[in-house]
C-alpha positions as CSV (number, residue, x, y, z in Angstrom):
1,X,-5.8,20.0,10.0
2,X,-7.6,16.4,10.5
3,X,-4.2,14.5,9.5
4,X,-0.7,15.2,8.0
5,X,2.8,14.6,8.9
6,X,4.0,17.1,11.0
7,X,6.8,19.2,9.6
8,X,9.5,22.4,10.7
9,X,10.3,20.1,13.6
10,X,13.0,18.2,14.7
11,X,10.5,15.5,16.8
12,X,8.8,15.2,13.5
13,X,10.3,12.2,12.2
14,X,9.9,10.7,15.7
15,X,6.5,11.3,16.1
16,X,5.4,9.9,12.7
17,X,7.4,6.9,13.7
18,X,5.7,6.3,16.8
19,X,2.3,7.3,15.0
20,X,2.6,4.6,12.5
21,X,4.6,2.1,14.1
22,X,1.7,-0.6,14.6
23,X,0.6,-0.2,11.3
24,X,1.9,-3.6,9.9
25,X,0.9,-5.5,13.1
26,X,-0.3,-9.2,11.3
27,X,-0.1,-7.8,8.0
28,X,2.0,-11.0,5.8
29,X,2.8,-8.9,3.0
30,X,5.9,-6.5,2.9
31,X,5.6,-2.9,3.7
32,X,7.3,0.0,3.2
33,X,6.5,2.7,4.9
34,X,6.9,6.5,4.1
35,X,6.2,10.5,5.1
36,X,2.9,10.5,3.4
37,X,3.2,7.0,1.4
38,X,3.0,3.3,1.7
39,X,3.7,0.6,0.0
40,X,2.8,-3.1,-0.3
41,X,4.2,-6.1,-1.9
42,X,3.7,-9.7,-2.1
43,X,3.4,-12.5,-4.5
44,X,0.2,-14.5,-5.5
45,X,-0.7,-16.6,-8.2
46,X,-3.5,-18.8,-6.7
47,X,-6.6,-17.6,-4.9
48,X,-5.5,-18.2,-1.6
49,X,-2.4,-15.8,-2.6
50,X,-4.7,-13.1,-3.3
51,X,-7.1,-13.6,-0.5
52,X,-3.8,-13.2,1.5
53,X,-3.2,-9.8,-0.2
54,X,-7.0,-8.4,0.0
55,X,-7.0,-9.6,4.1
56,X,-3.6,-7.3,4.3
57,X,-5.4,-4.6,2.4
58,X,-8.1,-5.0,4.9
59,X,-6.0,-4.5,7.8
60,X,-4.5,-1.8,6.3
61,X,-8.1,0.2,6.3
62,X,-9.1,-0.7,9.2
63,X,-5.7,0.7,11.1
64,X,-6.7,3.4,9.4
65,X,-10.2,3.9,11.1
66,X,-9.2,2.9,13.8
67,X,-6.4,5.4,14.0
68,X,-9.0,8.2,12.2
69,X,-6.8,8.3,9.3
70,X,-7.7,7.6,5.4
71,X,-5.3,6.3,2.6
72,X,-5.7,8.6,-0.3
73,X,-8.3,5.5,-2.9
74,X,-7.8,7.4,-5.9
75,X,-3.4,7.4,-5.6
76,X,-4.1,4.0,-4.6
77,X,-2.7,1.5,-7.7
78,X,-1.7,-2.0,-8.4
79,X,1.5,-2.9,-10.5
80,X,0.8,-6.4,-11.7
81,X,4.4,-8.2,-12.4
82,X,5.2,-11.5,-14.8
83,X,3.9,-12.7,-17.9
84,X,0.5,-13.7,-17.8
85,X,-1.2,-12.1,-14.6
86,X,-4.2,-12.8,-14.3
87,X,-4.2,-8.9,-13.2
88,X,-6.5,-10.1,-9.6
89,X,-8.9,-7.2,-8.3
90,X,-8.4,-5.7,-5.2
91,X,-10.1,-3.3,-2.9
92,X,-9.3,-0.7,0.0
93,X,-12.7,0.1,1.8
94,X,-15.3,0.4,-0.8
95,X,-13.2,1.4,-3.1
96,X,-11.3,-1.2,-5.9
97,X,-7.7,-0.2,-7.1
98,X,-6.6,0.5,-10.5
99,X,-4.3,-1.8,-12.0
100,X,-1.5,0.6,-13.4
101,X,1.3,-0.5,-16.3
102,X,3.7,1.4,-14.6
103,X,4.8,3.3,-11.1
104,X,7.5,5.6,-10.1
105,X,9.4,4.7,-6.8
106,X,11.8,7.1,-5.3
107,X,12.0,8.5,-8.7
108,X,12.8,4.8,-10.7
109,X,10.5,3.9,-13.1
110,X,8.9,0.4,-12.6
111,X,7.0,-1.6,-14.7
112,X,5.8,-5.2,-15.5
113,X,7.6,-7.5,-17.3
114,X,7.2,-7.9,-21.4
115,X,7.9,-10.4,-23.1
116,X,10.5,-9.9,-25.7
């Protein structure tokens, strides 16, 4: 096993806390973290915004190195939010991100705003 969350014990929640507990040191956006997931969010609508967002996605990979650990590139998507998004570009490593119309969280169905 090169990494998972361990599971059947009663530390296991514990330990995945402590493992990952650094893992938004100096990153601006918010995140969620979760057994197996996580999740950022923040708000840009100039390029300094998005800079902001690509920096925090950088951080994010290189915890990740640093901790020998990959997030999954391909499960990796961005929900793009109000009318008229420019629908920015970002990357995590080498890899860019799809932009996705729509994404389940905790079982709620999310997606951008239409206009009607």
């Amino acid at each position: 096993m090169t990494s998972a969350v361990p599971q059947g014990s009663i530390f296991s929640l514990a330990l995945f806390n402590i493992f990952v507990g650094d893992i938004d040191t100096g990153i601006e956006c918010t995140l969620s973290k979760f057994a197996g997931n996580t999740k950022t969010c923040g708000a840009a609508d100039t390029p300094e915004g998005w800079d902001g967002i690509q920096m925090d996605l950088d951080r994010l990979e290189r915890w990740a190195c640093g901790n020998i650990m990959r997030f999954t590139t391909v499960t990796c998507k961005v929900l793009h939010l109000d009318r008229g998004n420019l629908k920015h570009k970002y990357r995590l490593g080498d890899e860019g991100t799809e932009s996705s119309p729509e994404e389940k969280d905790l079982r709620v169905l999310n997606d951008r705003i239409t206009e009607c």
